[in-house]
C-alpha positions in Angstrom: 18.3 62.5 -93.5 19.4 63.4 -97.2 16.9 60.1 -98.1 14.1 61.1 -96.4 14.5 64.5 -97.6 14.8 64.0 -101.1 11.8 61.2 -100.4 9.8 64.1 -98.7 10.5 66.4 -101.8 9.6 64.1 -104.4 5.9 63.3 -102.5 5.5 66.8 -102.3 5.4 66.9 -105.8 3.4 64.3 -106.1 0.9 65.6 -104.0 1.0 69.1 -105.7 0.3 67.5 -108.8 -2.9 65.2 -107.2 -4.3 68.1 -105.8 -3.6 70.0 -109.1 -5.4 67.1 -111.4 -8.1 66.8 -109.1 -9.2 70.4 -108.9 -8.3 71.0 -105.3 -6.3 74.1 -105.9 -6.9 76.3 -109.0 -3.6 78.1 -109.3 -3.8 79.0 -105.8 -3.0 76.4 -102.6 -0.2 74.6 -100.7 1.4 71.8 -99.1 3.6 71.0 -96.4 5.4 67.7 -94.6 7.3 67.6 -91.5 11.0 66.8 -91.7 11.0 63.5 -89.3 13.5 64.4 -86.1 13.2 67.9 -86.7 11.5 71.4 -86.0 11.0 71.7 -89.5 9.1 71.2 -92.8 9.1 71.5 -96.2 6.4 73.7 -97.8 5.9 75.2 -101.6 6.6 78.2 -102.5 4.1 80.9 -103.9 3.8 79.1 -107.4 0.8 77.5 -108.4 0.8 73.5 -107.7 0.5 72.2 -111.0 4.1 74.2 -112.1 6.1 74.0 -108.3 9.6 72.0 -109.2 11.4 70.7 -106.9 14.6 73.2 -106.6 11.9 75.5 -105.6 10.8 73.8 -102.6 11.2 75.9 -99.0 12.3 74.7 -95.9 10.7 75.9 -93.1 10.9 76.6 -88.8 8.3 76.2 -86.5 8.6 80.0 -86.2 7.7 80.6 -89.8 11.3 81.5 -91.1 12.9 80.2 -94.0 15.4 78.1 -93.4 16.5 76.8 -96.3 15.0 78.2 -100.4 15.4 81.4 -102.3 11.4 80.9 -103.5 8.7 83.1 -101.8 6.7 81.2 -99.7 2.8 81.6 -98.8 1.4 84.2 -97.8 -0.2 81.7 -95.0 3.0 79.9 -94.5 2.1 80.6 -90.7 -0.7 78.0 -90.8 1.6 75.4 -91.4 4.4 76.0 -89.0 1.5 76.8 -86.4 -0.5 73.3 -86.6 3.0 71.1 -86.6 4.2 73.0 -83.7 0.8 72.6 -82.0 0.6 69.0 -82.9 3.7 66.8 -83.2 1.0 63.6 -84.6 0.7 65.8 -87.8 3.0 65.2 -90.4 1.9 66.7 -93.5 -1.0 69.6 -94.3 -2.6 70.8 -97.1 -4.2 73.8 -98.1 -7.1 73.6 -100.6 -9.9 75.5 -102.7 -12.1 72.6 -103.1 -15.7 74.0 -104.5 -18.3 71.8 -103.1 -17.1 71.7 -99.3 -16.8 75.7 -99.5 -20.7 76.1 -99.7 -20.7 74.4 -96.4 -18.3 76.8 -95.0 -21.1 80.0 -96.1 -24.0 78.4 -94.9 -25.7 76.8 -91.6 -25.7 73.6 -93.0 -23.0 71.9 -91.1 -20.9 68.9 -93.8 -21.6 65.5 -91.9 -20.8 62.0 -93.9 -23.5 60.3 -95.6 -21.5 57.4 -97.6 -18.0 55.6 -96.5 -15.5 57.4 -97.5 -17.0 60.0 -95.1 -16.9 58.5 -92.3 -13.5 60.4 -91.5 -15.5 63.5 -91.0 -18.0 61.7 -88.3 -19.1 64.8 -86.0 -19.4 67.3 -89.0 -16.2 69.4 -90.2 -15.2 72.5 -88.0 -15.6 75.7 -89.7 -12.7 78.5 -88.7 -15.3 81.6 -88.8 -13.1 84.5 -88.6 -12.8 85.3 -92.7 -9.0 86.1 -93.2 -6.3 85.0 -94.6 -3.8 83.1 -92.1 -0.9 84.9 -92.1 -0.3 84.7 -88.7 1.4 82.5 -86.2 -1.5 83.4 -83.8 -4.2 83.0 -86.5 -2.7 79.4 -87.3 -2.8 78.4 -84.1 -6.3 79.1 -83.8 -7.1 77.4 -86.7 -5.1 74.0 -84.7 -7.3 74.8 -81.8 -10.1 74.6 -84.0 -9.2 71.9 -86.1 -8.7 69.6 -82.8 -8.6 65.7 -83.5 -10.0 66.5 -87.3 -8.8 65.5 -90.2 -9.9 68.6 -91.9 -11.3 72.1 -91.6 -13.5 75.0 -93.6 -12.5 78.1 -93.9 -15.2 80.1 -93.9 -15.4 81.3 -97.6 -12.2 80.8 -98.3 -11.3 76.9 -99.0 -10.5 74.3 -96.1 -7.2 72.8 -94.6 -6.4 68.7 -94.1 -3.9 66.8 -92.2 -2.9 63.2 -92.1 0.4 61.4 -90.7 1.4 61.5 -94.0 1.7 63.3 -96.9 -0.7 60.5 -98.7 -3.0 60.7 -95.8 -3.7 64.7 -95.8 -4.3 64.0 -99.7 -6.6 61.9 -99.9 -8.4 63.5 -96.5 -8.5 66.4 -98.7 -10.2 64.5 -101.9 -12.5 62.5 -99.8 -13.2 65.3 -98.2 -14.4 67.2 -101.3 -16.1 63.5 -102.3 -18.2 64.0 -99.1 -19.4 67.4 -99.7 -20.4 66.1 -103.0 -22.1 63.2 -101.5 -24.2 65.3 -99.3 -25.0 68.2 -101.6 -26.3 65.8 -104.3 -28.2 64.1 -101.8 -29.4 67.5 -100.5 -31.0 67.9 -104.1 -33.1 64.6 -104.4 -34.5 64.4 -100.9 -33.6 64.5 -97.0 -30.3 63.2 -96.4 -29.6 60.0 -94.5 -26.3 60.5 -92.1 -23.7 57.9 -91.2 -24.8 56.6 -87.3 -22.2 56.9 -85.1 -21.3 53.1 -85.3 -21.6 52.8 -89.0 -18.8 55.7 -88.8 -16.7 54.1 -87.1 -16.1 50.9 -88.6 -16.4 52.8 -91.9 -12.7 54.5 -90.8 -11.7 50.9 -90.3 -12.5 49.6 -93.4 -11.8 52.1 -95.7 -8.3 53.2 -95.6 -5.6 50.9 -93.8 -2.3 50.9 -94.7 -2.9 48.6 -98.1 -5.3 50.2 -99.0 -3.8 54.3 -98.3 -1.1 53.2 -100.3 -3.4 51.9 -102.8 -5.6 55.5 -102.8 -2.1 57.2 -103.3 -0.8 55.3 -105.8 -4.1 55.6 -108.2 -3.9 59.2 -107.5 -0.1 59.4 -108.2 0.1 57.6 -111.4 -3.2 59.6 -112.8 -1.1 62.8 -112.1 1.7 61.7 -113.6 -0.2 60.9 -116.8 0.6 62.8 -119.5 
């Protein structure tokens, strides 16, 4: 358990830092990973992404509670305990600002997948209407309820939430989910978008991110972060 903890902690700092480099979270935003075997999981505190060290990392119950940390955690620290006690295939969440896929959370245009890395988000992104902050364990499990068998979800107006079975999979579902609101909003500007078919959709979750090639995704991410 002390491996895969101190292996869980160091990814969570490298996925603080990815979010932080790509512009996901501007000084505000969070990540979590389940503790394998466990009710809990490992969250950051309420300290911006791109300056979270590890000694400040929280662990966390199911319940919300701090288990483990002296650090303040989130104010939407429910969200997270919520969705991993509402579903166990979940292992790691984050919680984003990303600009392009918010104006699809304040308009009637819903954010469907026009190019390949999109085709995670075949169906359109859920948006959670209600516009609050999820500081509850009832709120957060509304938002799992509404998130269902998605990889991601808009707030409405205020930023969006991803999940993966990893911590590498909910980040890069959170940048290719920002890359697929950019698709579609630039596409939006020159002329009537073209949507992913159903078919094309699915083979394009196939192709684009097994294993090799997740690892791959992380690793380019990981090593630009780290760059000084």
């Amino acid at each position: 358990m002390k491996n895969t903890l101190a292996q869980l902690k160091e990814e969570m700092i490298d996925a603080s830092r990815i979010l932080s480099r790509e512009e996901l979270v501007r000084g505000f935003g969070h990540v979590s990973a389940r503790i394998p075997g466990s009710k809990r999981f490992v969250l950051t505190p309420r300290v911006s992404l791109a300056l979270v060290k590890p000694k400040q990392l929280l662990i966390m119950d199911f319940e919300g509670r701090v288990v483990e940390g002296d650090t303040t955690p989130p104010f939407e620290a429910p969200l997270h305990a919520a969705i991993f006690a509402r579903k166990p295939d979940v292992h790691a969440v984050t919680r984003i600002h990303a600009r392009t896929a918010n104006y699809f959370s304040v308009t009637d245009r819903k954010l469907m997948p026009v190019h390949h890395h999109g085709s995670f988000f075949a169906g359109g992104v859920p948006v959670f209407e209600p516009m609050a902050l999820i500081s509850t364990m009832e709120l957060g499990g509304q938002v799992g309820d509404a998130l269902g068998e998605n990889p991601a979800i808009l707030l409405r107006g205020n930023g969006q939430v991803t999940v993966g079975r990893s911590i590498a999979e909910a980040v890069v579902m959170a940048i290719y989910l920002e890359e697929a609101a950019d698709m579609l909003y630039g596409a939006l500007q020159v002329g009537e978008p073209t949507l992913l078919r159903d078919e094309e959709a699915g083979r394009g979750k196939k192709e684009t991110l097994p294993p090799v090639d997740l690892q791959r995704a992380w690793n380019y991410y990981r090593n630009k972060a780290r760059e000084k």
